[in-house]
Structures are given as structure tokens and as C-alpha cells.
N, C-alpha and C positions, 0 to 999 in steps of 0.2 A: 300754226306756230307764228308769233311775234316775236321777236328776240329786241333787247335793247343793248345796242354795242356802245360800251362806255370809252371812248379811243383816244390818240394823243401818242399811239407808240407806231413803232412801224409794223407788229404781227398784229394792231386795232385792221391798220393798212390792208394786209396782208386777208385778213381773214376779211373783213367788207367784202375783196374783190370774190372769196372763195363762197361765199353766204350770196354775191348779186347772181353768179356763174349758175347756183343751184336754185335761183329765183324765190328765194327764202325772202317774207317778210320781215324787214328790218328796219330800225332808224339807227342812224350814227353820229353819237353826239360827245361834240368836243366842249373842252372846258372855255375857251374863248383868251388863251392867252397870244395866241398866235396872231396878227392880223389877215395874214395870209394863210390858212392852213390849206391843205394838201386837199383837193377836190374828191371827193368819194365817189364810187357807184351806189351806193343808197341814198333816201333821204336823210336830210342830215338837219340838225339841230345844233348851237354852238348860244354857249351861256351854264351858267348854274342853274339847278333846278327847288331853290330855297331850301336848302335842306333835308334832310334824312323824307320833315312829314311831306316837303314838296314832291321829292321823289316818288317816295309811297304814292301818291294824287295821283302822278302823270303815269305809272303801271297801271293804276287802274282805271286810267282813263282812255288810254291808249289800250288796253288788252293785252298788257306786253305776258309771255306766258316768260321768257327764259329773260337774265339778266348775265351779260360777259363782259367785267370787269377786264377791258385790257388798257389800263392809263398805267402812266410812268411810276414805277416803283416806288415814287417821291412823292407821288399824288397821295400822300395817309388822306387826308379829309374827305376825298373823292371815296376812296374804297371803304373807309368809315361808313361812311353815309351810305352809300349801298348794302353793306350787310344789315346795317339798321331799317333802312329802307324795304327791301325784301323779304327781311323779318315780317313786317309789317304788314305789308299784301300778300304775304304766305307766293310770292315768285322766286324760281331755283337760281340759287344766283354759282357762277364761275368763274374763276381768276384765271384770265391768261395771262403768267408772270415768267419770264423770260429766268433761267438758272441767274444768281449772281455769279462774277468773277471768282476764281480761287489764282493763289500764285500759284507760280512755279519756282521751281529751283534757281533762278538765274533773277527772279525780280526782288526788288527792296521794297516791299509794302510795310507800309505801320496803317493797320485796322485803329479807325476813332469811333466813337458812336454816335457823334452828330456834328452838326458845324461849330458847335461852340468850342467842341473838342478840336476840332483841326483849328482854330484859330491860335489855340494853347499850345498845339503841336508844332508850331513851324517855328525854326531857329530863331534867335531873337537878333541876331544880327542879319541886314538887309540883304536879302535873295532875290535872284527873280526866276517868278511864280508860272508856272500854267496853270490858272483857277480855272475845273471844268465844272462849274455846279451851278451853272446858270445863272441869267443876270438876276434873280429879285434877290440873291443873297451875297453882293458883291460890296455893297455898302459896309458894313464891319468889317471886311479885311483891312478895305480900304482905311475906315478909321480908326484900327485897331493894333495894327502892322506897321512896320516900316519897308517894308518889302513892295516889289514893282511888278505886276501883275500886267501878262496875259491874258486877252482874254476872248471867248469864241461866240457870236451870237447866231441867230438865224435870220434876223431884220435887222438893219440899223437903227439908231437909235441913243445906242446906250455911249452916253461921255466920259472920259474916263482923263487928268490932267497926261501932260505927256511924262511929267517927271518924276507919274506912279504907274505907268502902264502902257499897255498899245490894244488895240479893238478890233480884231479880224470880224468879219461877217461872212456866213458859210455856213452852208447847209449842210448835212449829214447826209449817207452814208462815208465816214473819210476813210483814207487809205494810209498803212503805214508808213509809205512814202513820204506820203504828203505831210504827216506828222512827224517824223523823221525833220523834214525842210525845215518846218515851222519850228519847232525845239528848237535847232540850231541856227537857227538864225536870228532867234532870239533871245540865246543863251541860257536857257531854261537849267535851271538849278534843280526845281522842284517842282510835281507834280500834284494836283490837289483837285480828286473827284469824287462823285458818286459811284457807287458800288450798283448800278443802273444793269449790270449783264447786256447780253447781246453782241450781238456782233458790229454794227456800224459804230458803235464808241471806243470798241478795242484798241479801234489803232492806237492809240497816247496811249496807254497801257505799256502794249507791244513798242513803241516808237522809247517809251520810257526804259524798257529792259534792254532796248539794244544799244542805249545811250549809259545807261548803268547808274540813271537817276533816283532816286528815291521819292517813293509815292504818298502819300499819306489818302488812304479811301474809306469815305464814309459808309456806314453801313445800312443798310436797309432800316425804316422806321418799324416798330413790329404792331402787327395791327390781327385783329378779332380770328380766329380761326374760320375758314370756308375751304371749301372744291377748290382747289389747282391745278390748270392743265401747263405744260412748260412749253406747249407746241401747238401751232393753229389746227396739225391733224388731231391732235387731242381734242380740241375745243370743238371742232367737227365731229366728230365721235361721241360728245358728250349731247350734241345736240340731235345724234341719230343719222348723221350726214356721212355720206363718202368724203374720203380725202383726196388731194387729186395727189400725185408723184411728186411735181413739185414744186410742193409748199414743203416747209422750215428749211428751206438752204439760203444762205444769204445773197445771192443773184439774184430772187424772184421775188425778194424786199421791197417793197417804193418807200422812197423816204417818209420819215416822220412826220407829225405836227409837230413838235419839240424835238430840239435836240439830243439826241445818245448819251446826256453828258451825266 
């Protein structure tokens, strides 16, 4: 067995360590947006692999027998490209994709179905924003909005003027708490994220329903049909593997290469 772990989430994370534990051949390869990303227990790889044909190449060059899709629900190009890919070397490919969010009873969500849509959606008179959808798509609010935007990265970096926003740096997993803080203290009107599931992003969610905010969350992009497991003990199971106890509880998480958002 070779496996090719396609990562960038925290159960990519999660499962590495559970795949080194059972001395499983593996590589772990990040998309390279991070500068810093998170150190693996496998060999690891970080960059694109030219495409659907490049991919197809490095399966067969590498001997990869299984392919597990675990990057960020937002990554469509990435898991594109592997169903195509794996089509093509005739390798088993699996999606580790984390449940999306559902409300509850107490929260204010308005579902959009992509960012064009959220930019349509938010009030036309000036608010201020928690923008959680990561920085490469911050520039249109910016010049599209009259609104004053929050906002979360994981490195610094990102400039934002002061009389359209403010620039936290912070890494994920957060806490409601801490989200709680940061709303109020920076007057958050409105919440504006990815529909990314999981537990280390929840908190703004949960920080939003106890605040009585209203959400507006994009929805998942929809991409080719394959295998879905929702849990690293699935994704071990699918590969033949014991699971250990515990894995999918959120304590035994290590952070992301990307943010939760």
C-alpha cells in the first residue's frame, strides 16, 4: 500500500498521524498556500501537481495504490483534479469531507451559493463585518461594499486601510469564548462565512447565535461524484486499517494548514 494524502484540513492532520502510528506508506501533500504549514509525520510534498495529467504522472510514478482527498471543502480545483486524475491511473480515490453546518433553532443564517452571492446579500447601508472566507477573496468586498470588515488570517501579511477594517492573525482551532471577545469588541453586526463544517470554525457560528447576529454562509461548491468518508475512522476502514478510540473527537485535532474558515 501507498496512499497519496491530499491535506490542508485538520482530519488531513489528523489522519497523517493515524496512517505514521500504523507505519503505512504514505506522502502528504499540501497545496503551498501556507508559508508555514503544519509539520507532518510523513513525507511531505507542497506545490500543485500540473494538473488532472500531472497528477495522473506522479500516481504512476510514485506507485500510489489509494488516493484521500482530505483538503478544504473550498479547494473544488484540487478535488476536481483528482477525480480526473485517478480516473486516469485507474487509483481508488476517497473523500475525507467533514459533515457541513446545519442551524438550529436560535441561529439567523441566510444560505448563498457563492461569494458573488454574499456580496449581493449584505445590507446596503454600512455595517461591520466578520469576513470569514479567507484572505485571496477579500478584495471585492472591499471594493464593492461600503461596509468595515473584520478580518482572521493565519500569517501576516494581509493590509487592510484602517477606515475599512481591522486584521487579527490567529491560528485555528478557536474557542467560543474567544469569538464571543472578538465580535464584541469589535462591534460585529454581521457574519460572513464558509459553510467549511468542522469543529475548530464553529466557534463564530456559535459566538454569532449567542450574540443574535445574523449569518450569511456560503455553500459548499458541488463537484463530480466519488467515495465519502465523514471521519478519519472511516477513512481507515476504507483503507483496511484499525481505528484507534480516539480519533474524530475534537481534542485529538492539531491544527490546520488553512484556516477553519
Amino acid at each position: 500500500m501507498h496512499v497519496l494524502l491530499l491535506g490542508g484540513t485538520t482530519e488531513a492532520s489528523q489522519l497523517a498521524q493515524a496512517l505514521a502510528r500504523a507505519g503505512v506508506a504514505a506522502i502528504f501533500s499540501y497545496a503551498g498556500r501556507t508559508a508555514q504549514p503544519i509539520a507532518q509525520p510523513l513525507p511531505t510534498r507542497v506545490g500543485g501537481f500540473g494538473g488532472p495529467e500531472g497528477l495522473a504522472d506522479f500516481l504512476r510514478q510514485q506507485r500510489i495504490t489509494h488516493v484521500i482527498d482530505a483538503t478544504h471543502p473550498f479547494a473544488a480545483q484540487m478535488s476536481r483534479h483528482a477525480v480526473e486524475a485517478c480516473a486516469q491511473a485507474g487509483v481508488p480515490l476517497l473523500a475525507l469531507q467533514r459533515p457541513p453546518w446545519r442551524p438550529g433553532p436560535s441561529d439567523h443564517w441566510h444560505s448563498v451559493p457563492d461569494l458573488d452571492a454574499a456580496l449581493h446579500a449584505l445590507p446596503t447601508t454600512p455595517s461591520r463585518v466578520f469576513l470569514a472566507i479567507g484572505r485571496q477573496h477579500v478584495q471585492p468586498f472591499l471594493q464593492r461594499t461600503p461596509h468595515w470588515y473584520l478580518l482572521r488570517v493565519v500569517e501576516p501579511g494581509l493590509e487592510v486601510p484602517p477606515q475599512r477594517g481591522a486584521v487579527v492573525v490567529q491560528r485555528g482551532p478557536y474557542t467560543v469564548e474567544g469569538d464571543l471577545s472578538l465580535l464584541r469588541a469589535h462591534g460585529i453586526e454581521w457574519v460572513v462565512a464558509k459553510n467549511s463544517g468542522g469543529h475548530g470554525g464553529q466557534a463564530k457560528l456559535l459566538a454569532a447565535r449567542a450574540l443574535g447576529l445574523p449569518v450569511l454562509l456560503i455553500e459548499r461548491p458541488a463537484l463530480p461524484p466519488r467515495p465519502i468518508a465523514e471521519t478519519v475512522a472511516e477513512a481507515l476502514q476504507w483503507l483496511g486499517l484499525p481505528a484507534h478510540e480516539d480519533l474524530d473527537t475534537p481534542s485529538a485535532a492539531p491544527p490546520a494548514d488553512t484556516p477553519p474558515v
